[in-house]
N, CA, C and O atoms as a Tripos MOL2 file, in Angstrom:
@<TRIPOS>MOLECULE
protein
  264   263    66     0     0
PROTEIN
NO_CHARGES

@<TRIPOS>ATOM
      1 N           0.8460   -1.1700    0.0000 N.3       1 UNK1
      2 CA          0.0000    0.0000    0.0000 C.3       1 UNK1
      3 C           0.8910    1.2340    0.0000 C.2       1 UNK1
      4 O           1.7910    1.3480    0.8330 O.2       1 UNK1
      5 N           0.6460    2.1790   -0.9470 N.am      2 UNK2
      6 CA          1.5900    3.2890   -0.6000 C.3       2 UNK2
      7 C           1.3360    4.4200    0.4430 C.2       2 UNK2
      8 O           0.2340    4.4130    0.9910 O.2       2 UNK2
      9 N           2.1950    5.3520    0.7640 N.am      3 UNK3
     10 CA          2.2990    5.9480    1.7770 C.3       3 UNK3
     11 C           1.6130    7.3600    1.4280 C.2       3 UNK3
     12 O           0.6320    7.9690    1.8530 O.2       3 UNK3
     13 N           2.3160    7.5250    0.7310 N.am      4 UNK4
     14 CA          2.2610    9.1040    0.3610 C.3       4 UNK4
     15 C           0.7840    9.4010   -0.5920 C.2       4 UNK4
     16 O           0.3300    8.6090   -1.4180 O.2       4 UNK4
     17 N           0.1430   10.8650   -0.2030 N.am      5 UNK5
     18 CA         -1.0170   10.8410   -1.2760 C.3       5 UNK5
     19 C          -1.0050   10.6750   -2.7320 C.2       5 UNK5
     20 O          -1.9480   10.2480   -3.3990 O.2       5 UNK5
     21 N           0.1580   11.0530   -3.1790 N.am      6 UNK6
     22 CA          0.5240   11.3670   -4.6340 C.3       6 UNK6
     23 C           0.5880    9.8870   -5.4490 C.2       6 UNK6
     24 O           0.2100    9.5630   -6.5750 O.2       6 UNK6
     25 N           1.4210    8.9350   -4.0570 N.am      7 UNK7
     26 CA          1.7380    7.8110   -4.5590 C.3       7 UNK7
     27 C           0.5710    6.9080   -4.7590 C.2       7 UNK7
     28 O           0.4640    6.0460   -5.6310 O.2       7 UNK7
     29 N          -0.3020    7.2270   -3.8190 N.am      8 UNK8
     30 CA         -1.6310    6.1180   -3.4170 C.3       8 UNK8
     31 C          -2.2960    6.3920   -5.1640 C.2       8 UNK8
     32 O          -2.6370    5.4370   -5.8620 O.2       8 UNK8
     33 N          -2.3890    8.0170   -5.6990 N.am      9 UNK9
     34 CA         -3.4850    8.0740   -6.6810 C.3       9 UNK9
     35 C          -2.8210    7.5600   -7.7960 C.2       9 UNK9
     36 O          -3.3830    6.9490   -8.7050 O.2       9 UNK9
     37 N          -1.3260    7.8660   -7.7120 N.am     10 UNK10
     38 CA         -1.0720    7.0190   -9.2420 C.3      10 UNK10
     39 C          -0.9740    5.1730   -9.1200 C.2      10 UNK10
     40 O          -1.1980    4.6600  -10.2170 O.2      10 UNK10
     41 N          -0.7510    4.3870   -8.2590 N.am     11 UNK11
     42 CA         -1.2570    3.6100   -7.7600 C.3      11 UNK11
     43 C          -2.2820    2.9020   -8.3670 C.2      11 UNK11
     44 O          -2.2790    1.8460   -9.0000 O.2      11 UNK11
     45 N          -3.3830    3.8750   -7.9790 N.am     12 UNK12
     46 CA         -4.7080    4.0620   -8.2100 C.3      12 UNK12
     47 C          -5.2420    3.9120  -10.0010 C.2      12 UNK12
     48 O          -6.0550    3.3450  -10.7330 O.2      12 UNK12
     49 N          -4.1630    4.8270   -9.9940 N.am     13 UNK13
     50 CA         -4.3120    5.0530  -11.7610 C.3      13 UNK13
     51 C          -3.8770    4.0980  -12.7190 C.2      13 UNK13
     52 O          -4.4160    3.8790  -13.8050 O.2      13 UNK13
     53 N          -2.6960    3.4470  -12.1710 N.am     14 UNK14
     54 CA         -2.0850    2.6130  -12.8580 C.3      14 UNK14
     55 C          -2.4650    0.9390  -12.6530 C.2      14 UNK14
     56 O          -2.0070   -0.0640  -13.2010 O.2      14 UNK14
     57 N          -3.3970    1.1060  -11.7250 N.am     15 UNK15
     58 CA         -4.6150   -0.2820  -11.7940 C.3      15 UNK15
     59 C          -5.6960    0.0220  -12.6040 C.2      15 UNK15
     60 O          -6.2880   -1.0070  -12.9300 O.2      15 UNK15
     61 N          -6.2440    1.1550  -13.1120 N.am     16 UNK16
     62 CA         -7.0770    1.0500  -13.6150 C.3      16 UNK16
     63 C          -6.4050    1.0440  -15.3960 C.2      16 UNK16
     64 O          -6.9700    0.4860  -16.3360 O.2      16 UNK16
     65 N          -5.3900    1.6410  -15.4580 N.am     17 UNK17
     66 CA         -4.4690    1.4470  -16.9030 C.3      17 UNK17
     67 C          -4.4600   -0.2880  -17.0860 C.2      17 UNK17
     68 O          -4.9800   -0.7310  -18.1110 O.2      17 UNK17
     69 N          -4.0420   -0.9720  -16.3790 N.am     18 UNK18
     70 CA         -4.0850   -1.7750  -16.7430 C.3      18 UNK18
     71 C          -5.5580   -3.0080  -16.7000 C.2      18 UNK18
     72 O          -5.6300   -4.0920  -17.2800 O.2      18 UNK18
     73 N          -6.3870   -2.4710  -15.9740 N.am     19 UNK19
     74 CA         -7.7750   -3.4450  -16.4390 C.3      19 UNK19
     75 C          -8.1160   -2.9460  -17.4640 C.2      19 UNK19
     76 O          -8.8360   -3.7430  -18.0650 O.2      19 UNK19
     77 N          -7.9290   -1.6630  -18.2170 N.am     20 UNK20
     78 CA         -8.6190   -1.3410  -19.3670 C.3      20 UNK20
     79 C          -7.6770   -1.6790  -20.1390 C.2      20 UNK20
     80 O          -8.1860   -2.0030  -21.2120 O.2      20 UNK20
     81 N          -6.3040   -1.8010  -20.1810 N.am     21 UNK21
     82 CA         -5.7750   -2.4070  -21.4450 C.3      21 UNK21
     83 C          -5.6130   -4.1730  -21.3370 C.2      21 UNK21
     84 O          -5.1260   -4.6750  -22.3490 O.2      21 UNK21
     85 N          -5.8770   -4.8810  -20.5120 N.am     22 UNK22
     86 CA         -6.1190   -6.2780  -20.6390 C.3      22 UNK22
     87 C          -7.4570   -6.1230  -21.1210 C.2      22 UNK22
     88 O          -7.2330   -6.4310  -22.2920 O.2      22 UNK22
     89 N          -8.5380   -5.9050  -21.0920 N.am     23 UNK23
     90 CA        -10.0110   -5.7260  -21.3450 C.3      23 UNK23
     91 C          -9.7770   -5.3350  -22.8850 C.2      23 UNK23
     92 O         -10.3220   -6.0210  -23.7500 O.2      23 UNK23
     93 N          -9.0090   -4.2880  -23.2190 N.am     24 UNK24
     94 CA         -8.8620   -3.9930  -24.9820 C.3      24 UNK24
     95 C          -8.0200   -5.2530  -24.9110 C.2      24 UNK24
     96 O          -8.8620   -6.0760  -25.2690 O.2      24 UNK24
     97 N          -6.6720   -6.0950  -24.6350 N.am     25 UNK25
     98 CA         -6.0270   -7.1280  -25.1310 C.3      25 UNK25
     99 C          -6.8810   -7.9040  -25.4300 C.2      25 UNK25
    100 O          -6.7500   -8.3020  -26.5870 O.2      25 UNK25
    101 N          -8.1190   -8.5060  -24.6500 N.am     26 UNK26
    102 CA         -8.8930   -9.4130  -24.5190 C.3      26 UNK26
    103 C         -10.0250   -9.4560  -26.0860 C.2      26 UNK26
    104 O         -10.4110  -10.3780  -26.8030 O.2      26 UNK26
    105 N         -10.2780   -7.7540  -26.0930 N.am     27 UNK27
    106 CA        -11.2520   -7.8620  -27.2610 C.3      27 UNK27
    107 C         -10.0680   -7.8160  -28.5570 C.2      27 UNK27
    108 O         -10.6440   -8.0570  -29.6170 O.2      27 UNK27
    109 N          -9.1530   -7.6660  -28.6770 N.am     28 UNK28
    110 CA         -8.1160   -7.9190  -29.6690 C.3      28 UNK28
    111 C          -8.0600   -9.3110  -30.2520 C.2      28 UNK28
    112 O          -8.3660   -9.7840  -31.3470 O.2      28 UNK28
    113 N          -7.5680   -9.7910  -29.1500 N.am     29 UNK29
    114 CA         -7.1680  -11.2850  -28.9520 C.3      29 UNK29
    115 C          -8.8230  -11.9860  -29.8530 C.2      29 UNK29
    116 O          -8.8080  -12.6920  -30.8610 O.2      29 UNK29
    117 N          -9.8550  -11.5950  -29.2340 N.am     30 UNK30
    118 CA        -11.3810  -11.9720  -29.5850 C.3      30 UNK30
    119 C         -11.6800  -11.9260  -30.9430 C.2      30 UNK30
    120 O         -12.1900  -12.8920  -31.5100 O.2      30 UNK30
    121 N         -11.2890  -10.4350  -31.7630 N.am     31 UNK31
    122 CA        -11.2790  -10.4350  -32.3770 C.3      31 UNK31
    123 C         -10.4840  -11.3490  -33.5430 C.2      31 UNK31
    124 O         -10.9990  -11.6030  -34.6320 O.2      31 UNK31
    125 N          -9.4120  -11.7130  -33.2200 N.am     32 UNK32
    126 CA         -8.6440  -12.0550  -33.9710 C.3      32 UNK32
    127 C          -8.7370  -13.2780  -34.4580 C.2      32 UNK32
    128 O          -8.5060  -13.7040  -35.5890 O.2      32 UNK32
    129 N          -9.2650  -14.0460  -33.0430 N.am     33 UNK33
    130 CA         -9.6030  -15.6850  -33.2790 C.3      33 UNK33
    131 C         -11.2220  -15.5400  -34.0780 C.2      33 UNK33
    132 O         -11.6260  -16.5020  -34.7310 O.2      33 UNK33
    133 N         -11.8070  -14.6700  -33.9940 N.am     34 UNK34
    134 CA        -13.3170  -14.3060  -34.9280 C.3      34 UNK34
    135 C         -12.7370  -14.5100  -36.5400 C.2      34 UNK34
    136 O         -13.3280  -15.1170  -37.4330 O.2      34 UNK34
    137 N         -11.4730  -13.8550  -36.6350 N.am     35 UNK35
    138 CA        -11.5280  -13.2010  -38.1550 C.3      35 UNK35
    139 C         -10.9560  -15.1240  -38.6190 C.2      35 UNK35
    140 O         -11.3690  -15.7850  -39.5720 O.2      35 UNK35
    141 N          -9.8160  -15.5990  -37.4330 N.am     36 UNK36
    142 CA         -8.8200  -16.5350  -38.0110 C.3      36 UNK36
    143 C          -9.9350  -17.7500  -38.2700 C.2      36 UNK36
    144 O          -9.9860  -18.1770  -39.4230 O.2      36 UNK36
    145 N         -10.6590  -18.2250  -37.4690 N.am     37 UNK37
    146 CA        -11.5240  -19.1180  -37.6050 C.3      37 UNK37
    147 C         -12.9810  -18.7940  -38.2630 C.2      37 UNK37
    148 O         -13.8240  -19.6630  -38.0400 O.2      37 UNK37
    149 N         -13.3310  -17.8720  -38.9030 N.am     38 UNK38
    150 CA        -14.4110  -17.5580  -39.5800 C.3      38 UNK38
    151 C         -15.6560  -17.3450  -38.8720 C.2      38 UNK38
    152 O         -16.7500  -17.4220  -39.4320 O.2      38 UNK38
    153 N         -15.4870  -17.0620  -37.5660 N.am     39 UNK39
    154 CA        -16.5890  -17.5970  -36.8390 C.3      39 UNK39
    155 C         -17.3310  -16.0360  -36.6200 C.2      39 UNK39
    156 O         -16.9810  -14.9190  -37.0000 O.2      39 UNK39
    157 N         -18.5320  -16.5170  -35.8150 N.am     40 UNK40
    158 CA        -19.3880  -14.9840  -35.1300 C.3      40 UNK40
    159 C         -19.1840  -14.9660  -34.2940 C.2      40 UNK40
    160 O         -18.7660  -15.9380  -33.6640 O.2      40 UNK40
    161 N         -19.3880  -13.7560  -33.8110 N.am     41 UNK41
    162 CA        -19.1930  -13.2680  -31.8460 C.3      41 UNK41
    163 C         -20.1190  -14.2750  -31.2950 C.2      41 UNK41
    164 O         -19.6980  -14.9210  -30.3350 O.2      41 UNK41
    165 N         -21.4960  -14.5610  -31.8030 N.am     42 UNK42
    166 CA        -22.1130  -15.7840  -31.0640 C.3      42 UNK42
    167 C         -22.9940  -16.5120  -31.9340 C.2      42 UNK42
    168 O         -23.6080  -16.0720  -32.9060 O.2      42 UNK42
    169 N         -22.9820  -17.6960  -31.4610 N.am     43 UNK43
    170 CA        -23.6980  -18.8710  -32.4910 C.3      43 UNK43
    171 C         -24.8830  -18.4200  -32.5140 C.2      43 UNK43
    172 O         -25.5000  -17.8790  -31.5960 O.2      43 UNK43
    173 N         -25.3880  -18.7550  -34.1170 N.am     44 UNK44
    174 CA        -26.4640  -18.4150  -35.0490 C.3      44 UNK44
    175 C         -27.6400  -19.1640  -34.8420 C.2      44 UNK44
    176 O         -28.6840  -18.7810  -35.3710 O.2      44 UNK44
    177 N         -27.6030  -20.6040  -33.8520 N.am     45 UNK45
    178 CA        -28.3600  -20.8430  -33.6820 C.3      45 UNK45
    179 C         -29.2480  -20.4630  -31.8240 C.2      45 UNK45
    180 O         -30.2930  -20.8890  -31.3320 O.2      45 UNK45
    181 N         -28.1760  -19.4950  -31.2980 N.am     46 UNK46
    182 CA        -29.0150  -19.0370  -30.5180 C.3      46 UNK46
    183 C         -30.4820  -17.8210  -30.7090 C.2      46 UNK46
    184 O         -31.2590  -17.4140  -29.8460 O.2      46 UNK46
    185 N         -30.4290  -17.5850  -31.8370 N.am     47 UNK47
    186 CA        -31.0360  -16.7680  -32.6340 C.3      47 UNK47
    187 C         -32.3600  -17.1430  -33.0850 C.2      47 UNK47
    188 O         -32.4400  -17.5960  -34.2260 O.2      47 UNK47
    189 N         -33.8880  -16.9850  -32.0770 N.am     48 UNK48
    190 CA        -35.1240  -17.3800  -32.4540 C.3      48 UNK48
    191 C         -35.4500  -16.5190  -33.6630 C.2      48 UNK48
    192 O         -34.8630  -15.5490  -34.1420 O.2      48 UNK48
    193 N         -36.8250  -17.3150  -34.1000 N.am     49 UNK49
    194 CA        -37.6310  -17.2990  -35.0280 C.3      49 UNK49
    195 C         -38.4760  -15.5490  -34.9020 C.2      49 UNK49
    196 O         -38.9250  -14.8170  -35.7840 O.2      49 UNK49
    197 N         -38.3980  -15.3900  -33.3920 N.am     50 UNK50
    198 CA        -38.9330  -14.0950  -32.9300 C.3      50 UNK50
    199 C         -38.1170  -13.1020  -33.3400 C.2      50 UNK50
    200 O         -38.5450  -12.0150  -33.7260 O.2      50 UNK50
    201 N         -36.6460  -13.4740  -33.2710 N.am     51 UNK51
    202 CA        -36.1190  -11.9910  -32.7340 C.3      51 UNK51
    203 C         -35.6570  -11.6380  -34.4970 C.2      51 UNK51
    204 O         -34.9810  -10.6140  -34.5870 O.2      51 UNK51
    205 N         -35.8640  -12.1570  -35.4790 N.am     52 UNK52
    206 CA        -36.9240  -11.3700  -37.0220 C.3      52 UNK52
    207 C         -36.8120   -9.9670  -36.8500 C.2      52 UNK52
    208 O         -36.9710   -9.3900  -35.7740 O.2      52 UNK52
    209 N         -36.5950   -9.5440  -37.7040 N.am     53 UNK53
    210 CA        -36.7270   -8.0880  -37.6630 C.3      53 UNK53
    211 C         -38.0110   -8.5370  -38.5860 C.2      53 UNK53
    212 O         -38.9330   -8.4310  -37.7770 O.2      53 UNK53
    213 N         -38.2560   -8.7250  -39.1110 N.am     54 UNK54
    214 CA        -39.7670   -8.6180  -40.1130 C.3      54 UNK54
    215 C         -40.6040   -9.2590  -39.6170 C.2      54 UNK54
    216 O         -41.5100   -9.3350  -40.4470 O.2      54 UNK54
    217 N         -40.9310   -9.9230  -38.5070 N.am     55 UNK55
    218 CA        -41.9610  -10.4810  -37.2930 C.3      55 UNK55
    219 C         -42.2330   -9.3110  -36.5680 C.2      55 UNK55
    220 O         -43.1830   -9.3870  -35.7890 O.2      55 UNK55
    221 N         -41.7770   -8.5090  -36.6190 N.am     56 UNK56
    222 CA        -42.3920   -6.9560  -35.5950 C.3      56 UNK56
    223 C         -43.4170   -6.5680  -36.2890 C.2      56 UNK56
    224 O         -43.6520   -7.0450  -37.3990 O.2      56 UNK56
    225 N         -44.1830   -5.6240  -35.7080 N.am     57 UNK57
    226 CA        -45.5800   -4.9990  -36.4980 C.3      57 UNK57
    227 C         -45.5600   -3.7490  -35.7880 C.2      57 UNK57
    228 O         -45.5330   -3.9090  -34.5680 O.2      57 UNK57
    229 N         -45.5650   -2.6780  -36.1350 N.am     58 UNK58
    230 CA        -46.0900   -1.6510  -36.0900 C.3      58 UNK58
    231 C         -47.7140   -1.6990  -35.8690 C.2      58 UNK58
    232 O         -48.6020   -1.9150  -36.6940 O.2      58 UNK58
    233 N         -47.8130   -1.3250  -33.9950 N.am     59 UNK59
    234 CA        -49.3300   -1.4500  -33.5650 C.3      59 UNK59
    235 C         -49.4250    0.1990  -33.1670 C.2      59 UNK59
    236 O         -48.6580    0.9870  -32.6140 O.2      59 UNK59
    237 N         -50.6710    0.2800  -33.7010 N.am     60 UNK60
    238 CA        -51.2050    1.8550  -33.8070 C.3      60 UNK60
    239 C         -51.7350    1.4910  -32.1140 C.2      60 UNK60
    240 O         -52.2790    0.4750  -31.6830 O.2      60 UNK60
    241 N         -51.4130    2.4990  -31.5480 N.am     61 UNK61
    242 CA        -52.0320    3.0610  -29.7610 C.3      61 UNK61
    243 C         -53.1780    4.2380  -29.8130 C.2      61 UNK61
    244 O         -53.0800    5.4070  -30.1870 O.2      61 UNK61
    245 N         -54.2230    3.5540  -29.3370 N.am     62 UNK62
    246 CA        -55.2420    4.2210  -29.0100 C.3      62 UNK62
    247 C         -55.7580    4.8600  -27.7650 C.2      62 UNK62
    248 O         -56.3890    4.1940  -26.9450 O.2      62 UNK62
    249 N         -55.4070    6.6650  -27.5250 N.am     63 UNK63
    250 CA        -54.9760    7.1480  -26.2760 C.3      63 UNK63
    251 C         -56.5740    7.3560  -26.0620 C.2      63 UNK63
    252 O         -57.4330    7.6000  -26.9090 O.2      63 UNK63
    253 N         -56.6560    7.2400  -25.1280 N.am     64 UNK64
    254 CA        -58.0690    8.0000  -24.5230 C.3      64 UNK64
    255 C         -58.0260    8.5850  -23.6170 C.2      64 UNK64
    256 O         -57.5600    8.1190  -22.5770 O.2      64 UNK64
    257 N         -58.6330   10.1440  -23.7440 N.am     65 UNK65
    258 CA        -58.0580   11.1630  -22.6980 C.3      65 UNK65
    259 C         -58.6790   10.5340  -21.3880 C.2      65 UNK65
    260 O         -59.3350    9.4980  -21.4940 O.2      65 UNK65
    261 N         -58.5210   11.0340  -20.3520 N.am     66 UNK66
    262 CA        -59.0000   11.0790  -19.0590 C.3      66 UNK66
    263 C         -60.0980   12.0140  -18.8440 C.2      66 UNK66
    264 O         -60.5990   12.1310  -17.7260 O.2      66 UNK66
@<TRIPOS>BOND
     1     1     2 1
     2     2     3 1
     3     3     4 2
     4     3     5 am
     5     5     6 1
     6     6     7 1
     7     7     8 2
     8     7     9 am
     9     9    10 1
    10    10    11 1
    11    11    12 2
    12    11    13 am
    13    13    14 1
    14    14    15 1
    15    15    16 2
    16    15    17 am
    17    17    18 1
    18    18    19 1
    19    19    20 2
    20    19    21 am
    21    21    22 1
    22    22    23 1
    23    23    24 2
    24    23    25 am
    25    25    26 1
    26    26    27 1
    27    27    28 2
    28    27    29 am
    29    29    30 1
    30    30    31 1
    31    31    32 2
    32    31    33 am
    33    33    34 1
    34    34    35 1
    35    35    36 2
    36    35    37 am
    37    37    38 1
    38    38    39 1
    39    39    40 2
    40    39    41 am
    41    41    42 1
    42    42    43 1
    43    43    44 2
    44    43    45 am
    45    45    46 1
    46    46    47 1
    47    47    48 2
    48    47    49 am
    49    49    50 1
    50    50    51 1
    51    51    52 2
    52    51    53 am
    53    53    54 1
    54    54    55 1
    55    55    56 2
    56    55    57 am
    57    57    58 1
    58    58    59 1
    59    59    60 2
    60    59    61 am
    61    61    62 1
    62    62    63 1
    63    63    64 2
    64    63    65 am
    65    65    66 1
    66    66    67 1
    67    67    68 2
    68    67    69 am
    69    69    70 1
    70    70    71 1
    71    71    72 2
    72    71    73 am
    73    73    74 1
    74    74    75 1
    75    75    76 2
    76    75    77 am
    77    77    78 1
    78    78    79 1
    79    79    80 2
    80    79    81 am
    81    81    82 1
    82    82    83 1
    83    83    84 2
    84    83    85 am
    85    85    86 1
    86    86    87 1
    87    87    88 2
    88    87    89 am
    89    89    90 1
    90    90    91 1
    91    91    92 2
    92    91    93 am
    93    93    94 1
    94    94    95 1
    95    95    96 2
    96    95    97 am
    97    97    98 1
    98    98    99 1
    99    99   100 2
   100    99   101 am
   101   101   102 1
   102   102   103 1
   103   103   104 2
   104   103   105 am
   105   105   106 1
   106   106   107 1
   107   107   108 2
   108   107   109 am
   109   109   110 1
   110   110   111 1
   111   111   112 2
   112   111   113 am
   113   113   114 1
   114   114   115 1
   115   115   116 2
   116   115   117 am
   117   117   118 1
   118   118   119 1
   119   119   120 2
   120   119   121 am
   121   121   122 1
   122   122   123 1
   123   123   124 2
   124   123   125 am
   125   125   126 1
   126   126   127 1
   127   127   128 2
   128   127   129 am
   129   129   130 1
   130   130   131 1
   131   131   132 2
   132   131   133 am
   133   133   134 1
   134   134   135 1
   135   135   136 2
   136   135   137 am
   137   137   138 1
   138   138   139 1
   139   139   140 2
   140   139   141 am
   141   141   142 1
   142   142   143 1
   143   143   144 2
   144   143   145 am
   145   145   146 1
   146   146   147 1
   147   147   148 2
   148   147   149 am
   149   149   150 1
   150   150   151 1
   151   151   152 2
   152   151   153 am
   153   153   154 1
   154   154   155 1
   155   155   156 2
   156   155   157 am
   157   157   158 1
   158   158   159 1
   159   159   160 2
   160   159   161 am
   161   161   162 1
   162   162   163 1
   163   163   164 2
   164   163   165 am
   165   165   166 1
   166   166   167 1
   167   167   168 2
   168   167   169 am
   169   169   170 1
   170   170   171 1
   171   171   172 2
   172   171   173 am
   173   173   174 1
   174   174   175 1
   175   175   176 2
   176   175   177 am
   177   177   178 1
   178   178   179 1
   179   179   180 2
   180   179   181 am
   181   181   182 1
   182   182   183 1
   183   183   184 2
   184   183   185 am
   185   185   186 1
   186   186   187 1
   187   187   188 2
   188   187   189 am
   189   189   190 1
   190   190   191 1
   191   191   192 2
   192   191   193 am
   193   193   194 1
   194   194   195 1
   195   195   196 2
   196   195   197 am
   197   197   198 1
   198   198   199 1
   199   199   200 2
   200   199   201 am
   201   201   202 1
   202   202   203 1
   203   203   204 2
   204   203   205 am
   205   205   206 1
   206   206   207 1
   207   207   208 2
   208   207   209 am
   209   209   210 1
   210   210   211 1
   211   211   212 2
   212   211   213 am
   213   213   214 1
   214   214   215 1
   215   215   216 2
   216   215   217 am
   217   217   218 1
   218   218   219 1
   219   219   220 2
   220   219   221 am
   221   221   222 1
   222   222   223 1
   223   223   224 2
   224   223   225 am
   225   225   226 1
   226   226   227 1
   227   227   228 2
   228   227   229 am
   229   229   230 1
   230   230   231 1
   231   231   232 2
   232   231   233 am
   233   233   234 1
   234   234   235 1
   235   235   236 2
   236   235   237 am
   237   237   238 1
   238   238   239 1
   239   239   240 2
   240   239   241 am
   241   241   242 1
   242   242   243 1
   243   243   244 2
   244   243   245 am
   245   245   246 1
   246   246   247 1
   247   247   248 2
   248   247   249 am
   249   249   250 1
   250   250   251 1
   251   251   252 2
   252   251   253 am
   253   253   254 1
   254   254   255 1
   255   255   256 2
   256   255   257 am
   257   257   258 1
   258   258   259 1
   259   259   260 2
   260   259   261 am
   261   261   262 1
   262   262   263 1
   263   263   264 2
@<TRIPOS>SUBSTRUCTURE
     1 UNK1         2 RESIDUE 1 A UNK
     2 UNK2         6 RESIDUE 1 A UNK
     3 UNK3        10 RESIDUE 1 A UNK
     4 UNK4        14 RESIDUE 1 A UNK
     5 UNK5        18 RESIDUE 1 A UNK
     6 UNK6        22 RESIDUE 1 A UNK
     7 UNK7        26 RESIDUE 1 A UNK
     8 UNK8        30 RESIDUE 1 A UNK
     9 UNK9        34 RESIDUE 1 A UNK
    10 UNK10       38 RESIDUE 1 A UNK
    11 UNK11       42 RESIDUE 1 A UNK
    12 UNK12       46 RESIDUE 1 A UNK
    13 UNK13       50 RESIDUE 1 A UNK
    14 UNK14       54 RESIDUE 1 A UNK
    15 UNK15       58 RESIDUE 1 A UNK
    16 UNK16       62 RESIDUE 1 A UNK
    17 UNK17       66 RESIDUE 1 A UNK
    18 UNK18       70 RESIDUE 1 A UNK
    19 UNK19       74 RESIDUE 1 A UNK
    20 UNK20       78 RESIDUE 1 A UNK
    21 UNK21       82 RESIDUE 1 A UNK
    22 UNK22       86 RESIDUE 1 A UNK
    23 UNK23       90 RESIDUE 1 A UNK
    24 UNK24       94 RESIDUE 1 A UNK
    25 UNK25       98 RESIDUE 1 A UNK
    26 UNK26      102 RESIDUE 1 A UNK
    27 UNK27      106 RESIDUE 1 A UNK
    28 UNK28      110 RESIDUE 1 A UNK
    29 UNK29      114 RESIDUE 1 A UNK
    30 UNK30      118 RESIDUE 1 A UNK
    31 UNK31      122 RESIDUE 1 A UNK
    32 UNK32      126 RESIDUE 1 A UNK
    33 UNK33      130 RESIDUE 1 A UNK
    34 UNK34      134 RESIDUE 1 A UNK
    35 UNK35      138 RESIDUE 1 A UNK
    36 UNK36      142 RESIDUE 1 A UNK
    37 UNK37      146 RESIDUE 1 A UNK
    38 UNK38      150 RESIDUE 1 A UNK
    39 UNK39      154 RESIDUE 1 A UNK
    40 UNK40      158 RESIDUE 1 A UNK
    41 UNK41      162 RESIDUE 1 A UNK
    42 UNK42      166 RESIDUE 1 A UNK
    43 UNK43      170 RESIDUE 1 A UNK
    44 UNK44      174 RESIDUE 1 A UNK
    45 UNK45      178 RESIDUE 1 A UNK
    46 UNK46      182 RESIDUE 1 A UNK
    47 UNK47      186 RESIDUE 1 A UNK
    48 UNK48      190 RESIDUE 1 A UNK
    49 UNK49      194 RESIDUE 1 A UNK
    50 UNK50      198 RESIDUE 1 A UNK
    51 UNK51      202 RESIDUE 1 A UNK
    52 UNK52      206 RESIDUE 1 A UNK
    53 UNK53      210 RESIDUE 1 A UNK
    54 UNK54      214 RESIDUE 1 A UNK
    55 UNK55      218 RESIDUE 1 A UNK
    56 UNK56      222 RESIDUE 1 A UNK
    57 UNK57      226 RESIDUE 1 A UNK
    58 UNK58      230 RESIDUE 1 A UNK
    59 UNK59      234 RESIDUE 1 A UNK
    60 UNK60      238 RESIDUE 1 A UNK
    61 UNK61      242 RESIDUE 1 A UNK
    62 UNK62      246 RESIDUE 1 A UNK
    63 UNK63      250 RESIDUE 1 A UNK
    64 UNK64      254 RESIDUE 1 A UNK
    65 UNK65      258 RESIDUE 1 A UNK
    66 UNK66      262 RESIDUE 1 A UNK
């Protein structure tokens, strides 16, 4: 633990430097095995019959004042 205030915030700073650049390594790395193996971010067959973009309907709302 450091002592000094100055020391505690860079400390501070330099833990958070590094969860955000393992977190970008991670989506790098993700990416890369996506492009090398041809694959999708997630399997196609988790993907219902519902979630269609052309199964939606546009439903007209009928307000009635109070």
């Amino acid at each position: 633990m450091a002592q000094l205030p100055h020391t505690s915030l860079t400390s501070i700073a330099l833990t958070f430097l590094v969860m955000n650049l393992s977190t970008l390594l991670l989506r790098l790395f993700w990416g890369f095995l996506c492009q090398f193996f041809k694959i999708t971010s997630f399997p196609p067959f988790h993907i219902n019959k519902i979630d269609n973009l052309g199964s939606f309907r546009q439903r007209k709302l009928i307000f009635i004042p109070a």
